[in-house]
N, C-alpha and C positions, 0 to 999 in steps of 0.2 A: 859553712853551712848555716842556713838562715832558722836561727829558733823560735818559733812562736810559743806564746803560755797564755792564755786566758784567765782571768778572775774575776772573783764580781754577782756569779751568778745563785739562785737562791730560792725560794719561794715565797711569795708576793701575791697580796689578795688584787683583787679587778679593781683597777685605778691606780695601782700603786707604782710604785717607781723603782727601778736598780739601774747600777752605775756597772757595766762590765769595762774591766780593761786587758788588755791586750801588751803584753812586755814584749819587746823585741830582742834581739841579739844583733850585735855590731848595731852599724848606723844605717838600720834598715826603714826605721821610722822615715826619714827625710831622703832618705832614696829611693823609695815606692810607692807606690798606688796601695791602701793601706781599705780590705774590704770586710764586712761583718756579712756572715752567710749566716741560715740558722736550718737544723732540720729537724722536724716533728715524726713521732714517730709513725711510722707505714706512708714515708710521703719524701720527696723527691729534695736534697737540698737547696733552698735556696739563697737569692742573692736579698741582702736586708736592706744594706747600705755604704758607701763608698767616700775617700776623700781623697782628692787630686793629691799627685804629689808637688805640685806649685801653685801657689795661689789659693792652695787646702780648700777649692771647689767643692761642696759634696753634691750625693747623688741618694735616694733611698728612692726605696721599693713602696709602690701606690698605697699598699696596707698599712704603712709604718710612718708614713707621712704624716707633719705635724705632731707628731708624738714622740720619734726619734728623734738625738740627735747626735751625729758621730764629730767627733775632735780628734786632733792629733797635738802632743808634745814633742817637740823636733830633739828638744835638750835632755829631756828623762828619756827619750826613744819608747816613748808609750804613744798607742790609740786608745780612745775610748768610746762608750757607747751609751750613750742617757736614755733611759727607757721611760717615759712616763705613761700615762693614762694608761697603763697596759690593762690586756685583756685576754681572757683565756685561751684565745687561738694563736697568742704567741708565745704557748708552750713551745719551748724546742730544746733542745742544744746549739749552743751558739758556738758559730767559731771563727776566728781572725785569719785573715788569709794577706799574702801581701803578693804583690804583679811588680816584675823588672819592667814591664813591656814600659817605655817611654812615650807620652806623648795620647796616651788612651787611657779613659776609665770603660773598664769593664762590666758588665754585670754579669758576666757567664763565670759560672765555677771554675771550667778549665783553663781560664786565660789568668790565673792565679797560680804561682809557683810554691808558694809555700803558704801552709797551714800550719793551728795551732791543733792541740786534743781538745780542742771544747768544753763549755760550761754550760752545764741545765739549768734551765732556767723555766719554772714553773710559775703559773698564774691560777688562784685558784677561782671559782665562779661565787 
């Protein structure tokens, strides 16, 4: 069974920066498609940002562009997630999700097998 754990997350004024990471179990880092979702409250989860499992390609979400950046360690079996210039509407709960599927990066929730419990992550104005 594949275990996700998040850390990292905190509260941070507007501009500021946190580094979430994301611990896996077994050698799930470099076997998956490795995704950051985040949800705010009274609002629908979404997808944040992605990294191919070959070629560590990423992908992120229009809002988070140029500000995110996600990474993977293949040898510590972590992901990460650099947040900079943040801003108040990326208050959320963050959470690490990883996808067997081969050969696709996803951006939908359900095409992701496993999940972590998430970390809050606040931004104040």
């Amino acid at each position: 069974q594949v275990q996700l754990v998040e850390s990292g997350g905190g509260l941070v004024q507007t501009g500021g920066s946190l580094r979430l990471s994301c611990a896996a179990s077994e050698r799930t880092v470099s076997r998956y498609t490795m995704g950051w979702f985040r949800q705010a409250p009274g609002k629908e989860r979404e997808f944040v940002a992605a990294i191919r499992l070959s070629g560590g390609r990423a992908y992120y979400a229009d809002s988070v562009k140029g500000r995110f950046t996600v990474s993977r360690d293949n040898a510590e079996n972590k992901v990460y997630l650099q947040m900079n210039s943040m801003k108040p509407e990326d208050t959320a709960v963050y959470y690490c999700a990883a996808d067997s599927t081969i050969g696709v990066v996803s951006t939908l929730r359900h095409a992701y097998d496993y999940w972590g419990q998430g970390t809050q992550v606040t931004v104040s104005s």
